[in-house]
C-alpha positions, 0 to 999 in steps of 0.5 A: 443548285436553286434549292442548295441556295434556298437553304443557304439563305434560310439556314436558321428556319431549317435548323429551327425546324430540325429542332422542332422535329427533334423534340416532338419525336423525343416527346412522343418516344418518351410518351410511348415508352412510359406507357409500354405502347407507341399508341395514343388511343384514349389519350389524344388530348394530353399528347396534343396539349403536353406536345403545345407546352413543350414547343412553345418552351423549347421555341422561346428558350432556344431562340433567347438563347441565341442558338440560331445565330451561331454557325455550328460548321465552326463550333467547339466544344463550349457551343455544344455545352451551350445547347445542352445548357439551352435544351435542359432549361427548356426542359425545366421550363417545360416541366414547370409548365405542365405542373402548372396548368395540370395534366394526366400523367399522374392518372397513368402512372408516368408521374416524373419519369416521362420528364427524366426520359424526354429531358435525357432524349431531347438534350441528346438528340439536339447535341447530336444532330449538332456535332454530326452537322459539324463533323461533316463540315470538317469531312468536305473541308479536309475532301475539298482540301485533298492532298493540296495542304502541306503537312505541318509542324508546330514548334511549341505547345502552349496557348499559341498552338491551340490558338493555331490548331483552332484556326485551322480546324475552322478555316475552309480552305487553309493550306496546312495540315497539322500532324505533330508538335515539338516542345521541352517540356516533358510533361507535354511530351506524347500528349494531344493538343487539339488531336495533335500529339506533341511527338518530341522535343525541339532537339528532334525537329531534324528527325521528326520532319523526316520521318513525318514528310513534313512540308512547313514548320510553324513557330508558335512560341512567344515567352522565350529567351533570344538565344533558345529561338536563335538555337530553336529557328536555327534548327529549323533551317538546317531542315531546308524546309518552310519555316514560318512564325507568329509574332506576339502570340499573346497580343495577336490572341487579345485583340481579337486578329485573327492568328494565321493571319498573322503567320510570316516567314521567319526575318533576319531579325529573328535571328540575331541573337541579342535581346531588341534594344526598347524604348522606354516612352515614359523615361525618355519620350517626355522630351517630345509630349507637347512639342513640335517636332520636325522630322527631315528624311520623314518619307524614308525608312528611319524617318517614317518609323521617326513619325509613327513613334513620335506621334505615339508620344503626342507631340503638339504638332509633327511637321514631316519634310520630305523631297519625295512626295511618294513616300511623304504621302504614304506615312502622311495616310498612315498617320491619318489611318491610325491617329485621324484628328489625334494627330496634329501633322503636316507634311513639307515638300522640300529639300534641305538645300533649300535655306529660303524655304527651311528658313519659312518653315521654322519661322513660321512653326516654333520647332522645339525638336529636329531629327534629321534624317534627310540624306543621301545613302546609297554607298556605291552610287555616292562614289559616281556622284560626290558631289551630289553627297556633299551637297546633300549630306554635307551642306544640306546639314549645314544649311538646317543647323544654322537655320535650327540655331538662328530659331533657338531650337531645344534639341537636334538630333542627327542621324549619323552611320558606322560608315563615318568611321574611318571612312572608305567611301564618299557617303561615309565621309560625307556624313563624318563631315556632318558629324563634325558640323554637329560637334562644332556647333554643340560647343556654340550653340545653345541648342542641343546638337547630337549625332546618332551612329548605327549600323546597318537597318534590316529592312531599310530602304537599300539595304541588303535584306530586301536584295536578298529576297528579291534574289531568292524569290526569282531563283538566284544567285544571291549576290555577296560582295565578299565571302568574309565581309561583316556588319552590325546589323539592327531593326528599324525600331531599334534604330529609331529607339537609340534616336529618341533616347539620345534626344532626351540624354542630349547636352551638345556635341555629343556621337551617340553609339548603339552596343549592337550586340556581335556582327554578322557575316553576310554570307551566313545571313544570305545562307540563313535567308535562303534556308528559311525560305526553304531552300538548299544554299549552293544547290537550289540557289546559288551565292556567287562573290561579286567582289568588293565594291568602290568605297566599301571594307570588309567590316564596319567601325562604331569608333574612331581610335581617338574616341573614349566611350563613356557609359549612359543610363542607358546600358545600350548607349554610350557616348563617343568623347568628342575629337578636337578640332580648328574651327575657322580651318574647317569652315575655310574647308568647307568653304572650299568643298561648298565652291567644288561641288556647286562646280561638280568638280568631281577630283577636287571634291575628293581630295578636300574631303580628304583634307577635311577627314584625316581618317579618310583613306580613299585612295588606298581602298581603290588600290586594293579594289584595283589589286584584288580586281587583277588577282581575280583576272 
């Protein structure tokens, strides 16, 4: 072991005296050859002064060209062309030496072609002693690896899976093996890549793996259309194997990360079917450049990807208010990591109840921008708790536009939710409220008060997809409300990028609504997940109904029936025609609602959101979770 770790520490001294060997046994066979005998009687002194001239060139080439820096366990084939390069210019270094100084070759009839001989053999033993050291090393990772690496497929054939192969081929200790690749193009078909053959199309993925044990599928393709990956990934789940990807391939191998570091299950996201939603920073992000923005709720999923855009667009100054310091902390050291003294930012510890302090902080700051995000969301435990809603929700949104409007706020851009429509639940209504706030005061104020609605986020704080994996990852059952039940669904980024769109297309008043592209059935989004994961749904994990929850409906609405759509410069975006409604009435409504939930008078609470809501029907959905609770017993 202690001599094992000596030569570990002075790799580069042994490799150069290798090479040093190597040389003077090619000079000395060269020397022999030409001469028809392997003695050196009579002619000592050449040999010794022609052997001096050749190790000091061969020593300060090989040590200019850096070959004892690299770590050949890793080579390819361009480090093996670099030392052929290195051994024939020491060669010519050589050559050119002994011309110089002069020697005796002439007088015995060896004249070039000692040179011939010795450049040919030198170059050749060198290059092999190198590639014989690397195909060792591979030999003891693949011994060292054993049957523990898990057989894999690559899907697709481009610059992503040479990448791939590479890595693998370099990585002591990965955990897969390759043995085939899928891609549509034919020209690649039954070809190598790397030693890999491409043995099919992506049509054969179910028969391949089949027929070649394999264990885990890796996607590698990046340039391709929404609805091939959809098909592609779809696909891959129906193998009920481990399905993994490799996100922006070509970003991944320009800035230098490693690729299988990079490698992930495949997310919901992949597979919705539709084109993300981009913003587009130059046209629509010039609102927030050297402005000071302030972000509600900055802590939260929305709001922390609120941040991390807006400080990409450089803002003057990002001031970030948060009630929950866990979360104000973690964006607060992200943004320090990233952007360091780039970024001008703060982070308030405060809640949106609280008008004495919003009032210091807009008074002291000069804030061009709001984007309120603060809000309580969690739909089942705002029906045990409306009051705590309307206050949050309801009247901490009413205390910050009044305060945005006192201060002459540019732009305020709330963040609002398909549950607003037609509302079932609390939550839902409590933010239709807010939407209303918002309405009413774009058509007095001269800022520009907005209301963004979505759907639901993948990936949010309390959304389904984390329960999901959790469910999985600890065996099952996953849990579904209802086989039936629908929802729009959207990324984080996309969510964010329909919020700052609709800042800089704001004029007051306006519901701004995201095309979300067709909604999706939990059930088959709970099936996908469990495949992807590689698992058999229903059999190694259980989908069990637990039945709709208080305040929830089967499917989701972006408009009320009174709202017209029209058309923005954004095709993704319209706009929600405003609903007319009395000013003073609501305010008295609120007034009312203010005084009940100051009082937590659960009842009352209800029955004014009602009053305040039309669309609300409440009542009627714990009916029908009341009648469908009795057909289940």
């Amino acid at each position: 072991m202690w001599i094992y770790n000596i030569l570990k520490k002075h790799r580069q001294v042994l490799l150069f005296l290798c090479d040093f060997l190597l040389w003077n046994v090619s000079y000395y066979i060269s020397f022999a050859i030409n001469r028809n005998t392997f003695s050196l009687s009579g002619h000592e002194s050449v040999f010794l002064w022609d052997l001096l001239a050749e190790n000091i060139c061969f020593s300060l080439v090989f040590i200019l060209f850096r070959l004892y820096d690299k770590l050949w366990r890793y080579a390819d084939i361009e480090d093996f062309f670099y030392a052929g390069i290195a051994s024939l210019t020491a060669n010519l270094a050589f050559m050119s030496c002994t011309m110089l100084i002069g020697n005796e070759h002439n007088g015995l009839n060896l004249g070039s072609r000692i040179y011939i001989t010795f450049a040919l053999m030198s170059t050749l033993l060198v290059m092999m002693f190198r590639i014989i050291y690397r195909l060792n090393k591979i030999l003891e990772r693949r011994n060292l690896a054993g049957k523990a690496r898990k057989r894999l497929m690559i899907v697709g054939a481009g610059e992503g899976a040479l990448s791939v192969l590479s890595e693998l081929a370099k990585a002591p200790w990965n955990e897969y093996i390759p043995v085939c690749i899928v891609d549509d193009d034919k020209e690649k078909l039954h070809r190598r890549i790397a030693g890999v053959k491409v043995a099919g199309t992506t049509y054969e993925i179910p028969q391949l793996c089949y027929e070649n044990d394999i264990e885990v599928i890796l996607f590698t393709i990046s340039q391709i259309s929404v609805a091939d990956k959809k098909r592609i990934l779809d696909t891959c789940a129906d193998t009920h194997l481990e399905v993994k990807i490799i996100p922006n391939i070509y970003n991944l191998m320009t800035s230098g990360v490693p690729i299988t570091s990079s490698i992930r299950q495949v997310e919901v996201e992949d597979l919705l079917g539709r084109e993300p939603v981009v913003f587009d920073t130059e046209r629509y992000g010039s609102y927030i450049i050297g402005q000071t923005v302030l972000v509600t709720g900055g802590g939260g999923s929305i709001g922390s990807e609120l941040c991390r855009q807006i400080a990409r667009l450089k803002p003057k100054h990002l001031i970030i208010l948060d009630i929950y310091e866990n979360n104000a902390y973690d964006i607060q050291q992200e943004l320090i990591r990233k952007h360091g003294s780039d970024l001008s930012f703060e982070v308030q510890i405060a809640s949106v109840r609280d008008k004495k302090k919003l009032d210091h902080i807009f008074k002291t700051s000069n804030i061009d921008v709001v984007f309120h995000a603060a809000a309580h969301k969690h739909v089942p435990l705002m029906e045990t708790n409306p009051e705590e809603a309307v206050k949050n929700n309801v009247f901490g949104t009413l205390k910050l536009v009044e305060v945005a409007d006192k201060y002459h706020v540019r732009n305020f851009v709330q963040i609002s939710t398909d549950k607003a429509v037609n509302p079932t639940n609390i939550m839902g209504a409590s933010k239709r409220i807010c939407e209303m706030i918002i309405q009413m005061m774009g058509r007095r104020s001269k800022t520009n008060f907005v209301a963004v609605r979505f759907g639901n986020v993948l990936g949010s704080n309390g959304s389904v997809i984390p329960l999901f994996k959790e469910q999985i990852r600890t065996g099952g059952p996953v849990t579904v409300t209802h086989p039936d039940i629908i929802r729009y669904f959207m990324t984080i980024p996309e969510a964010v990028s329909l919020v700052l769109t609709a800042g800089s297309l704001a004029k007051g008043g306006e519901i701004f609504i995201l095309d979300m592209g067709e909604p999706v059935k939990i059930r088959v989004l709970a099936e996908n997940l469990i495949r992807l994961s590689g698992f058999k749904p229903y059999e190694d994990i259980k989908i069990e109904y637990t039945g709709l929850r208080p305040g929830e409906k089967l499917y989701e609405e972006l408009l009320l029936n009174e709202e017209g759509i029209t058309k923005t410069d954004n095709k993704k975006i319209y706009i929600g025609k405003p609903i007319e409604f009395n000013n003073d009435m609501f305010f008295r409504h609120l007034s009312r609602l203010y005084v009940a939930a100051h009082r937590n008078q659960k009842d009352n609470v209800e029955k004014l959101i009602a009053e305040i809501v039309p669309t609300f029907h409440h009542a009627i959905n714990k009916q029908t979770d009341s009648s469908e609770e009795s057909s289940a017993k």
